[in-house]
N, C-alpha and C positions, 0 to 999 in steps of 0.2 A: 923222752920228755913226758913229763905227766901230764895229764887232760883232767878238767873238773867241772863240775856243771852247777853254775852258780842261778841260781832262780830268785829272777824279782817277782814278786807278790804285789796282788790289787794293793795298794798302800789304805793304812785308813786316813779319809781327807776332812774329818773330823765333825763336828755338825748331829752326831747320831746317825750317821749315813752306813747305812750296813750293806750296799752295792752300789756298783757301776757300771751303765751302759757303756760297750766299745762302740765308738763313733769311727774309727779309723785308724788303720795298720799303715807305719810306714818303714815297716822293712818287712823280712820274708824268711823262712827256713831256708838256710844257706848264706845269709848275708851277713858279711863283715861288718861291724858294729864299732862305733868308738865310745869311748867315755862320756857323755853327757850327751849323745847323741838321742834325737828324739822317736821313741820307739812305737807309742801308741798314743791316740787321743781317745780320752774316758769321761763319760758326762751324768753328772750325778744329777740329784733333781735342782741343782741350783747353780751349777758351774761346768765349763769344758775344761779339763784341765790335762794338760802333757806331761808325758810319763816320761822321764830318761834315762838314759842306760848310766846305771852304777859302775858298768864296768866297760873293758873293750873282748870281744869276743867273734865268736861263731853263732850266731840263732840255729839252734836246734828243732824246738818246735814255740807254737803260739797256743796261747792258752783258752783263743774262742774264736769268732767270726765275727766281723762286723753283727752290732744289733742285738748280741748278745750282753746278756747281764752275766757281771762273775761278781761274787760275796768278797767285800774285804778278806784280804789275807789267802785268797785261791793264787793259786800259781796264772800268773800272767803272762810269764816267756823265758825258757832256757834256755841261757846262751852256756856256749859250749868257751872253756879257756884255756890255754897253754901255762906250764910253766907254775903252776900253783895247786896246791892240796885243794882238796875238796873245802869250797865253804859254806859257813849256811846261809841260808838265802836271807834274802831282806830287803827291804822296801828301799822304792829311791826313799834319799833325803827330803825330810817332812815338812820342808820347804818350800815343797814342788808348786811354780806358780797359779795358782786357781784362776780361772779364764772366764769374765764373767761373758756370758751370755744369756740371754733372754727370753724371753716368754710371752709373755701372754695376751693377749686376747683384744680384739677389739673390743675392748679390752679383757682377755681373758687371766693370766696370772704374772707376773713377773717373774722371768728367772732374772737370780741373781748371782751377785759371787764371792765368797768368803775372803777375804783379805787373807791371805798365805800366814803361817803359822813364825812368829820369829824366834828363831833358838836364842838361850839366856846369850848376853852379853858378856867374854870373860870377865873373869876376877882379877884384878891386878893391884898388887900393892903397892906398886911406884907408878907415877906419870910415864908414859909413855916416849920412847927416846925420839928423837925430831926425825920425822923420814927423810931419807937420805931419797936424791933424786933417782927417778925411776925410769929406766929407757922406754920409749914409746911403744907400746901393744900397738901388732899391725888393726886395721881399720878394712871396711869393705869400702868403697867407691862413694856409699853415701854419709861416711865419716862415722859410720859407729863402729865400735872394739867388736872384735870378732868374737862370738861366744853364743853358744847353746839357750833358746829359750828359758831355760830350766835354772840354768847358773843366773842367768840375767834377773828373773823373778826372786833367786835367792839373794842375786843382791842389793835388787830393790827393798825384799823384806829386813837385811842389815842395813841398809840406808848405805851402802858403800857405793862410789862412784867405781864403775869397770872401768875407767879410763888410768888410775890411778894403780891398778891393781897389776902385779910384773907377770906376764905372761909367760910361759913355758913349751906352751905348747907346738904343735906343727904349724908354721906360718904366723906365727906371733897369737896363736890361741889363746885367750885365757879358759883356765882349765880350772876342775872346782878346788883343788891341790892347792894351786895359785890362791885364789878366794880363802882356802881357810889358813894357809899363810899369814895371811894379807891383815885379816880379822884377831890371829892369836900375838901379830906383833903391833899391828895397830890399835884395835878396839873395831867396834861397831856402832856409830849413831846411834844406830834406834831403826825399830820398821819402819818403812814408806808404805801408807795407803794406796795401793795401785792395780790396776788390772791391764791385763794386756790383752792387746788388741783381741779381738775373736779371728779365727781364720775364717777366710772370703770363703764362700757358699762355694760350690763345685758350679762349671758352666755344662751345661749342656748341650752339645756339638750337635746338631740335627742335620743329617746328611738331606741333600734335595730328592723330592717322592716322588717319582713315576708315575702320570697319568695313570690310575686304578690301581698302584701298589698301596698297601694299606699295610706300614712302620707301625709295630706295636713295640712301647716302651712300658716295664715294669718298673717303677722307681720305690725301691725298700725306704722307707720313712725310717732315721735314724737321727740322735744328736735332737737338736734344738726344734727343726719340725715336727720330731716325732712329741717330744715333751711339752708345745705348743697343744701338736691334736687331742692328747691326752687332758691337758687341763680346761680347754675347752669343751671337751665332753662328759669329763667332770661337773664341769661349770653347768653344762647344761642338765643333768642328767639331777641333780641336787638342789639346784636353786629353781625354785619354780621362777619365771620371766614371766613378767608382765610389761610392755611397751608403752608409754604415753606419747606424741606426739603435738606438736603445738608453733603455729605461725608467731613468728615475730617482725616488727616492723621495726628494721636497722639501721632507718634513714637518720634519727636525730644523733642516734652514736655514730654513724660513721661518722655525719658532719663535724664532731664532737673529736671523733678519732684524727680524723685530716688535720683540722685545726690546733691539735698537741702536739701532732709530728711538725708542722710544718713553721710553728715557733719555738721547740725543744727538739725535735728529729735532730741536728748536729751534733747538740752539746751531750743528750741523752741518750738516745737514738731511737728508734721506730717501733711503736707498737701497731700489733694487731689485736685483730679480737680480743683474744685469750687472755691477754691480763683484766680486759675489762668483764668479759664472764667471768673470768675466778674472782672480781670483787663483786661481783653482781652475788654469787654461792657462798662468797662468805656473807655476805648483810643473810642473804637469805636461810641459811642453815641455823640462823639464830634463833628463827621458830621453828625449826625443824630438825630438831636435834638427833632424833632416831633413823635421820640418812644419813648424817657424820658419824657413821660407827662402822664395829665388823661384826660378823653372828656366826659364836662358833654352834655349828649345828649339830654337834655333838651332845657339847654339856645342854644345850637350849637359852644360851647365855650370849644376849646384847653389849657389847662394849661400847660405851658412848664416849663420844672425843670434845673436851671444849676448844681445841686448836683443830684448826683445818690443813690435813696433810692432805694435799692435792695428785692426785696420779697422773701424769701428761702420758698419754701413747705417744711412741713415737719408733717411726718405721726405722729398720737400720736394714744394713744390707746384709746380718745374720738371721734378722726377724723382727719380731714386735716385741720389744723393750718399753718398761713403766718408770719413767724415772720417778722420782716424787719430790714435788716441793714440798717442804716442811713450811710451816709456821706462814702457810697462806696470809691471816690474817696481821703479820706483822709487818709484810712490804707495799709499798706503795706500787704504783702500778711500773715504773721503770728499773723499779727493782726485783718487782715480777718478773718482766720482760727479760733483765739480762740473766737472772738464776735457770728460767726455762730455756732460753740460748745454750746457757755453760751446761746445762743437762744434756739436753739431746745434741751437745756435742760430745759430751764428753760418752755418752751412748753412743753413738755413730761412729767415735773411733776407737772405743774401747778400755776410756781411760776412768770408766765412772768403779765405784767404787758399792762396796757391801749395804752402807748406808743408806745409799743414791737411791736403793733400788728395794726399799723394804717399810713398811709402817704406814702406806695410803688408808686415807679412811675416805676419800672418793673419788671418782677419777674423771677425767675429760677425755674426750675421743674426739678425732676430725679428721677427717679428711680430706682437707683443704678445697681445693677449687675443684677438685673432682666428688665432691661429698655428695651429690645426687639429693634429691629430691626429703627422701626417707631411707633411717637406717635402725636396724634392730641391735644395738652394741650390746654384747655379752657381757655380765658382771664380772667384775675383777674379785672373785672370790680373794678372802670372808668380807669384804666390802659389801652394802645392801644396795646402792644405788650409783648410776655410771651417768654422763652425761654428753650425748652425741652432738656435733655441731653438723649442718649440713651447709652447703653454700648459699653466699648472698646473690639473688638473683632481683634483676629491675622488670616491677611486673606493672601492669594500669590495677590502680585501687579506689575504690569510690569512698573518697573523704568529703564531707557535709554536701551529697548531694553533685560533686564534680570529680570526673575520673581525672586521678592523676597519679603520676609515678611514682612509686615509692622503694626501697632494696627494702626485700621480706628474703630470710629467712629461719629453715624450720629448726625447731630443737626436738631430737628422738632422743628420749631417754629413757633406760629401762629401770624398773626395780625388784627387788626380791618380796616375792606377796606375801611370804611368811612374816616378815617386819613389816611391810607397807603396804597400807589397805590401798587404794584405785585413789581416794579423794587426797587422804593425804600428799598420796604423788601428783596429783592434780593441782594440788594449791600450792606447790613447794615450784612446779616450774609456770602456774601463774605468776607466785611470788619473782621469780627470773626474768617472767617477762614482761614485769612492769616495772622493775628495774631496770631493764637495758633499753627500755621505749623510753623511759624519761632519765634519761642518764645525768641530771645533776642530783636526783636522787642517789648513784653511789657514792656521793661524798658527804653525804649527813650522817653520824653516826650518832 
């Protein structure tokens, strides 16, 4: 029987991307391998994305180590094959789903994720015959079609439902054979917008330590934390940081805030803060228009924005993701509130999208109820100015002469001193905070 050694290659994942970090190996020299099975995960500077086997095989050898960058088109992994001539190597199908994950910074950079590439749609000169009914593709326990990350992403990019698609495979597989079947006798929709999930972070088992035994852990920085450190030391390393810091007194907006929810809370549903700063930063950026920009610090070139794209941090359990409201200044405050929901949902499970995650011209950071006192948030490079929330706290304050309680708190926010002298940033988060102390001011425009 003849043997041949078929080699997939780093694919190129398009973007101008001329390498990729290996985040992770999950098979081995020696391991049986199937067809779409998922062989490595690789992270460019914008996306994880899963590599799968074009073929079914023997792995021979692997083409790095964790951590390791290989250049588009370097040999990635030989599997070894039975039963077929030599062939030449070639990249999974360029379909391979792009996995977005994240970035950056308190706010340091947002990773993001390329929406998967959709191959043309056949040509066909007749309508299509009517499908004939299709027997059931087996399913896992929580009702989805069985099938390979890989196949799955390519059939969100055709817009084809797997459930529809006749399966061939071992145990009611659908197989990518099946898919392009499926595709050359039915058509294809059109791409789906989608990203799939990030895989969960690794857990860390900590065995219990012995009175004076002293457990040294080495942990190699790969993937998404590594891409994190890197843009944050970037960030800081380029952008000169200057901090302003500044007391707010948030007694007459909360009272302001209570009062909305608790005759619209049902119908609309519940704001906090944040809608009401980002209308405080859009009145205010009106005069302050050289912090609604980015600076490439290259050419020495300012871009000024008249629409406020807003960047919300937001923690996921891959990292720190930037989603971005677009067109701040065109929602009202409950349609603020639910567009930043559907964001840092659809960040938190993975379903946000290329857009979601690109075009901030400045960003909000917070750290909820743990937000402490004072914070020095990092620029969200090319962005010149970011804006930290801290918590409200009930402190005694001496208004006309009598101590009484009022909720103060602080706003840290930093800016880039190449664009923004001390005062300008100094009158742009006065301007904010005299906005948010007299809050029927944010409705005059």
């Amino acid at each position: 029987m003849s043997v041949s050694i078929h080699v997939i290659k780093m694919p190129d994942l398009g973007e101008g991307i001329a390498e990729c970090e290996l985040v992770a190996w999950h098979v081995k020299p020696g391991d049986t391998v199937a067809e779409d099975q998922v062989l490595a995960d690789v992270m460019t500077d914008k996306a994880t994305v899963e590599i799968p086997s074009s073929v079914a095989g023997r792995v021979v050898s692997l083409g790095g180590e964790v951590g390791q960058s290989l250049a588009v088109g370097a040999d990635l992994i030989r599997i070894e094959r039975e039963g077929e001539a030599p062939a030449k190597a070639d990249p999974p199908p360029a379909a391979v789903a792009a996995a977005a994950q994240a970035s950056a910074a308190i706010a340091a950079a947002a990773v993001v994720a390329p929406p998967p590439s959709a191959p043309a749609a056949p040509v066909r000169t007749a309508p299509p015959p009517p499908a004939p009914a299709m027997p059931a593709v087996a399913r896992h326990d929580n009702g989805r079609v069985i099938a390979s990350p890989a196949l799955r992403e390519r059939a969100w990019s055709l817009g084809v439902d797997l459930a529809k698609v006749q399966a061939s495979g071992p145990g009611g597989r659908v197989m990518q054979r099946d898919l392009d079947e499926h595709v050359a006798r039915y058509g294809a929709p059109g791409p789906v917008k989608h990203a799939p999930p990030p895989p969960a972070p690794p857990t860390l088992v900590r065995p219990p330590v012995a009175a004076g035994e002293d457990v040294i852990e080495q942990i190699k920085f790969v993937g998404l934390r590594r891409k994190i450190a890197q843009r944050m030391q970037e960030a800081k390393r380029r952008v000169p940081h200057f901090s302003y810091v500044e007391e707010l007194d948030m007694t007459e907006l909360e009272a302001l805030r209570e009062q909305l929810n608790a005759r619209y809370g049902k119908a609309r549903g519940k704001l906090t803060v944040l809608p009401l700063l980002a209308r405080a930063m859009v009145h205010a950026l009106r005069d302050f228009p050289d912090l609604n920009a980015n600076f490439d610090d290259e050419t020495g070139t300012l871009t000024r924005h008249s629409a406020v794209h807003i960047g919300i941090a937001t923690q996921t359990d891959a990292g720190l993701m930037v989603p971005v409201l677009r067109d701040a200044q065109a929602h009202d405050l409950w349609s603020f509130a639910a567009e930043v929901q559907r964001l840092a949902e659809a960040a938190r499970t993975g379903r946000i999208v290329r857009d979601e995650l690109t075009g901030s011209t400045i960003t909000i950071t917070s750290l909820g109820k743990i937000g402490g006192i004072v914070t020095t948030p990092v620029i969200n490079m090319p962005e010149v100015a970011i804006v930290g929330v801290n918590r409200i706290v009930e402190r005694p304050v001496i208004r006309n002469g009598a101590i009484v309680p009022r909720l103060m708190m602080n706003l840290s926010s930093s800016f880039d001193h190449r664009v923004v002298d001390g005062v300008q940033a100094a009158e742009f988060v006065q301007a904010l905070r005299g906005l948010l102390e007299h809050p029927a001011t944010l409705f005059i425009d």
